[in-house]
C-alpha positions in Angstrom: 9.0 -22.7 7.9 5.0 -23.0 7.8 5.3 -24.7 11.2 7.2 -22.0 12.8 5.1 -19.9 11.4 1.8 -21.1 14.0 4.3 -21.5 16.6 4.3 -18.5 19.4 7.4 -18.6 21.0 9.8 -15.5 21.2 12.6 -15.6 19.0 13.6 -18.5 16.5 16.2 -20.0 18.5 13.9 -21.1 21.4 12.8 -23.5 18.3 15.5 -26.2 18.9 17.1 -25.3 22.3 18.1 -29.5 23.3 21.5 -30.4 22.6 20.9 -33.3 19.5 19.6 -30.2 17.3 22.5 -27.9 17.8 23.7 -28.7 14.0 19.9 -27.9 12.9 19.6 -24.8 14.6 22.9 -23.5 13.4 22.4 -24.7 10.0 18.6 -22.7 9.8 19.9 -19.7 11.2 22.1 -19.3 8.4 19.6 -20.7 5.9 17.2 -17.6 7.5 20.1 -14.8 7.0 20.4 -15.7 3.3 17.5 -14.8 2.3 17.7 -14.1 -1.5 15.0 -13.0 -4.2 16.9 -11.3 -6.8 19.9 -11.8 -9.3 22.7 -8.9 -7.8 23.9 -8.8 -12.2 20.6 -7.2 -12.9 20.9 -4.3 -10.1 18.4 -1.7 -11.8 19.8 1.5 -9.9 16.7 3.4 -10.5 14.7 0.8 -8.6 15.8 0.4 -4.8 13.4 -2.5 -4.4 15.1 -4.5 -6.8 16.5 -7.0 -4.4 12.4 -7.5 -3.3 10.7 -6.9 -6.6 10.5 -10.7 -7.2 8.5 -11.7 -4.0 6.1 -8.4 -4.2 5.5 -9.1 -8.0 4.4 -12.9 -6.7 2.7 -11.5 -4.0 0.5 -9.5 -6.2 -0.5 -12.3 -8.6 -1.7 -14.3 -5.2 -4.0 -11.4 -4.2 -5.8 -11.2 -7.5 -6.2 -14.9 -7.9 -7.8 -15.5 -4.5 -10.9 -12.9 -5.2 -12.9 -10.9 -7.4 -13.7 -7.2 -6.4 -16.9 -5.8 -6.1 -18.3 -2.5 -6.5 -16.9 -0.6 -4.1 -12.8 -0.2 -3.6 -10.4 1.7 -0.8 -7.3 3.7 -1.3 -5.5 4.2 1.8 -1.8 3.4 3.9 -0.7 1.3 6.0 3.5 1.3 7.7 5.0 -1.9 8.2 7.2 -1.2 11.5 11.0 -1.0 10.7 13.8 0.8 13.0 17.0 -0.3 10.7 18.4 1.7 8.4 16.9 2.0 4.9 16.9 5.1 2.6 12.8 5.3 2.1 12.1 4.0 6.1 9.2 7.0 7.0 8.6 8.9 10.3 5.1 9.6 10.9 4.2 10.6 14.7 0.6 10.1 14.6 0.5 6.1 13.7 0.9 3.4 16.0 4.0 2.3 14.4 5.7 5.8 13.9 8.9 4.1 12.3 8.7 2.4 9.0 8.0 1.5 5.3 5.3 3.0 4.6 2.9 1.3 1.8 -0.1 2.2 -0.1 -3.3 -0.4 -0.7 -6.1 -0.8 -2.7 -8.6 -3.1 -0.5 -11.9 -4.6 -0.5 -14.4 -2.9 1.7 -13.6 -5.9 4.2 -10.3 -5.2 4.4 -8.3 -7.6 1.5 -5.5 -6.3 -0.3 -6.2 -6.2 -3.9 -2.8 -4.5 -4.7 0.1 -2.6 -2.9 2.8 -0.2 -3.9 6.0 0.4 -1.4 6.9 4.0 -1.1 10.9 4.0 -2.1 11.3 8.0 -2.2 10.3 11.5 -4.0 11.3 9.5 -7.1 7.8 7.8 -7.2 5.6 10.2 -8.7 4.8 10.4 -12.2 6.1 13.9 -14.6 3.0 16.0 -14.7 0.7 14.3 -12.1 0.4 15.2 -7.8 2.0 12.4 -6.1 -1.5 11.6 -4.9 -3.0 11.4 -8.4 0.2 9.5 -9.4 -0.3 6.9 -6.7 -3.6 6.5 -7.7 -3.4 5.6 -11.1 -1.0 3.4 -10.4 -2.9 1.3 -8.2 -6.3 1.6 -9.6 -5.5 1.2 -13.4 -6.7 -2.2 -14.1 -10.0 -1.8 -12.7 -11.1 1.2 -14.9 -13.9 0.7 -16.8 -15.7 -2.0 -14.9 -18.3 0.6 -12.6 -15.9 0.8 -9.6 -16.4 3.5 -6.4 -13.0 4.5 -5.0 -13.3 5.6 -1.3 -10.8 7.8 -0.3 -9.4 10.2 2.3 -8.8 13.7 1.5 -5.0 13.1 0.8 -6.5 11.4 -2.6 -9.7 13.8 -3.0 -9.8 16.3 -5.6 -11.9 18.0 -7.9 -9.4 17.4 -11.1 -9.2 13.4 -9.5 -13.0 13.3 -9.5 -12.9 14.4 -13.4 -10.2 12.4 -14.4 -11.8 8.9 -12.9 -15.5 9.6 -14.6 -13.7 9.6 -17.8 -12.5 5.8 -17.1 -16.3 5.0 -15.6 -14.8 5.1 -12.1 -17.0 7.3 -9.7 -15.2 8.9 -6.4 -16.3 9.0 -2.6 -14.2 11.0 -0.1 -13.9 14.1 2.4 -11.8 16.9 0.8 -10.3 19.6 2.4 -11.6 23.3 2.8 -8.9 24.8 0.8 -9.1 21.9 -2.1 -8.5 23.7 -6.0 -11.6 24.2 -8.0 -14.0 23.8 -5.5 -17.3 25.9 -6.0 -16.9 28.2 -2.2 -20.7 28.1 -1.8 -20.5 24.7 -1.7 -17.3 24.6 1.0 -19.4 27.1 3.4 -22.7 25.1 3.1 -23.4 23.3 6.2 -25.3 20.1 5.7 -27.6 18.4 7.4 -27.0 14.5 7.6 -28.2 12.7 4.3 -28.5 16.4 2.9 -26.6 16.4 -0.3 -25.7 19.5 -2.7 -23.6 20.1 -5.8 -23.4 22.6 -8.9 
């Protein structure tokens, strides 16, 4: 598998085309269709990514042992192309990939994952909380309290986010929208010169 994986060719079967690998090929194509991370006794209904949960909870422990976070962390989405059927599969006209799953990441300034969590449906968001606010306690609960800046777009910003995070020693960087709750109005008409800052 590793080697296939810094080989370039277009589809898998291209791998073995001469005749003395014919058994080979036929028996890692089936191998490749079988793919299987989870035991099918312990469906958890209210979990569609049960059948994956396995691999992404792995996946997670690999990102966290290769590196240490600094300061300053991202909250943002990425879609991971997909045109098959699939319950949560997202359309979104304005990515590159318009068709897929869509995930959300905490990163590194340079770009390293940190951690992920794959949108699976309205179901995600937590009783009381904006599914914005939801998704972002998720993801950025085990780095309260260490000094943190989360940079964010203005999906995530909000006044009652900005509130909520200083409580945990977590400050917040990000544009926020003109018609954003508890904003002070003077503020949102103020027009400011570059490095200008203002507040109340």
């Amino acid at each position: 598998m590793r080697e296939l994986s810094n080989a370039s060719l277009p589809i898998v079967t291209k791998f073995c085309h001469s005749s003395i690998f014919i058994g080979q090929k036929i028996h890692y194509i089936k191998i490749n269709l079988c793919w299987h991370f989870a035991d099918n006794s312990l469906d958890v209904n209210s979990n569609r990514l049960y059948k994956l949960q396995p691999l992404i909870d792995q996946l997670l422990l690999n990102f966290k042992e290769h590196t240490i976070p600094g300061e300053s962390l991202v909250i943002d989405e990425s879609m991971v192309p997909w045109r098959d059927r699939l319950k949560f599969r997202q359309y979104i006209k304005n990515k590159s990939s318009r068709y897929g799953i869509k995930l959300y990441l905490i990163c590194r300034t340079s770009g390293y994952t940190l951690s992920l969590k794959v949108y699976s449906g309205k179901g995600d968001a937590t009783l009381g909380k904006s599914h914005a606010d939801s998704i972002v306690d998720h993801l950025l609960s085990e780095y309260y309290e260490k000094s943190h800046t989360l940079y964010c777009d203005n999906y995530y910003t909000s006044f009652k986010l900005a509130e909520k995070l200083l409580t945990v020693n977590t400050r917040l960087c990000g544009t926020v929208r003109k018609n954003s709750k508890y904003l002070c109005s003077e503020v949102m008409k103020r027009r400011l010169r570059r490095d200008e800052i203002i507040g109340e």
